[in-house]
N, C-alpha and C positions, 0 to 999 in steps of 0.2 A: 504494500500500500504506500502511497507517497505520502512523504511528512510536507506540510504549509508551515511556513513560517508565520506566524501571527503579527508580532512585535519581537525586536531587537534592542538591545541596549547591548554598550561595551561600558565597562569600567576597570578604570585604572588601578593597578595595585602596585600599592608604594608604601601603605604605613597600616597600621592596625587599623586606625578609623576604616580604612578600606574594605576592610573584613568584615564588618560591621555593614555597610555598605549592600555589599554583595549576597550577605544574610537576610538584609531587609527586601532586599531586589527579589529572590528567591522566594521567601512568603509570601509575597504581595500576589507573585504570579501563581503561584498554589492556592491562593485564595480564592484569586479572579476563576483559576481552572477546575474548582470545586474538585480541590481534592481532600479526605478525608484526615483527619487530626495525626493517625501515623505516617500517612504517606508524605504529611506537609512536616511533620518533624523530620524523617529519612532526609527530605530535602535539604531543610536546612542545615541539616547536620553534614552532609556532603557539601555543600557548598561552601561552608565554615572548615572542612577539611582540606579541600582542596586549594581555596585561597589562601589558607594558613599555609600551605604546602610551596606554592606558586611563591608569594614573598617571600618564605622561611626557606627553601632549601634553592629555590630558583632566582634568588635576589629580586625579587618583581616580578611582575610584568601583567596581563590583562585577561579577565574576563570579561565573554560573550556570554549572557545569559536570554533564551530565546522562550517564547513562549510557541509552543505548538501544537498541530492537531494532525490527527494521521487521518479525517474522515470520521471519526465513530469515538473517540478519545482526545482528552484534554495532555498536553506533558508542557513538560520546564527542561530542554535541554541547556546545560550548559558547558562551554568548553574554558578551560584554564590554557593559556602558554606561558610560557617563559622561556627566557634565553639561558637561561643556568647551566651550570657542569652535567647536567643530565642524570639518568640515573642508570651506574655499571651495573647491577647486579639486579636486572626486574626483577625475575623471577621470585629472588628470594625475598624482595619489598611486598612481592605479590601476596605469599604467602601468611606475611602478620610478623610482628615481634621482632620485626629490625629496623634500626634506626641510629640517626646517624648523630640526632638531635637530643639525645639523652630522655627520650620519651618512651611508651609502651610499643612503638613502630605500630600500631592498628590505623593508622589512617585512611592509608592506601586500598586496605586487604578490607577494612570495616566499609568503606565507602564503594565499594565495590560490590559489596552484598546486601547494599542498602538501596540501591539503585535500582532500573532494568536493562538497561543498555551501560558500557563501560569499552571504552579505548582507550587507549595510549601509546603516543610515540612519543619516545625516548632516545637520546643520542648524545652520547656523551661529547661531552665538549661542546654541544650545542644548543639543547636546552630539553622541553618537554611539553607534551600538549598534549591535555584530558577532557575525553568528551565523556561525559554521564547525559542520560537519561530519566526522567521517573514519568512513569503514565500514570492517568488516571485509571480508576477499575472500573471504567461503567462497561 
């Protein structure tokens, strides 16, 4: 089925305020797309993951947060990049429990199972760019 894009917004990520930012971006559009009280938590808790992620390990850089419909359902896709050192070892980030940040490593590997759709390209020495997904269940 083809996804429409509804609305678009980019925001910049540079400082924590950003994060904050990107959080409220993210509700707002789970609101608007009548999505249920867990699914709009998943949300923003992915969103708050991965912005934390994008500034914190990527030095910066921008989220695309979209609002969409495949025809029959409501979603919030959103995509993080960055230009950062990338990340050597997906796999094992994929996994849970590593981290580079002195944290529990669940970011990547929780956000990922919170979602329904999940990409990433990664390249070291050049940076990283994540697309999630969340749909609505109608």
């Amino acid at each position: 089925m083809t996804v429409a894009v509804v609305a678009r917004e980019e925001l910049p990520i540079r400082s924590e305020e950003d994060l904050v930012r990107v959080r409220r971006l993210a509700r707002a559009l789970a609101q608007r797309g009548g999505f249920d009280a867990f699914a709009s938590a998943a949300l923003m808790t992915a969103a708050s993951e991965m912005a934390r992620n994008t500034w914190q390990h990527g030095g910066g850089g921008l989220a695309a947060i979209e609002e969409v419909r495949d025809g029959r359902r409501a979603g919030v896709r959103m995509t993080f990049a960055d230009r950062g050192p990338g990340i050597p070892d997906l796999e094992r980030v994929l996994r849970g429990g590593y981290s580079t940040a002195s944290s529990l490593g669940l970011g990547m590997s929780g956000t990922r199972r919170l979602v329904d759709e999940f990409a990433i390209d990664t390249r070291p020495g050049e940076g990283t760019t994540i697309v999630v997904t969340k749909w609505t269940r109608r």
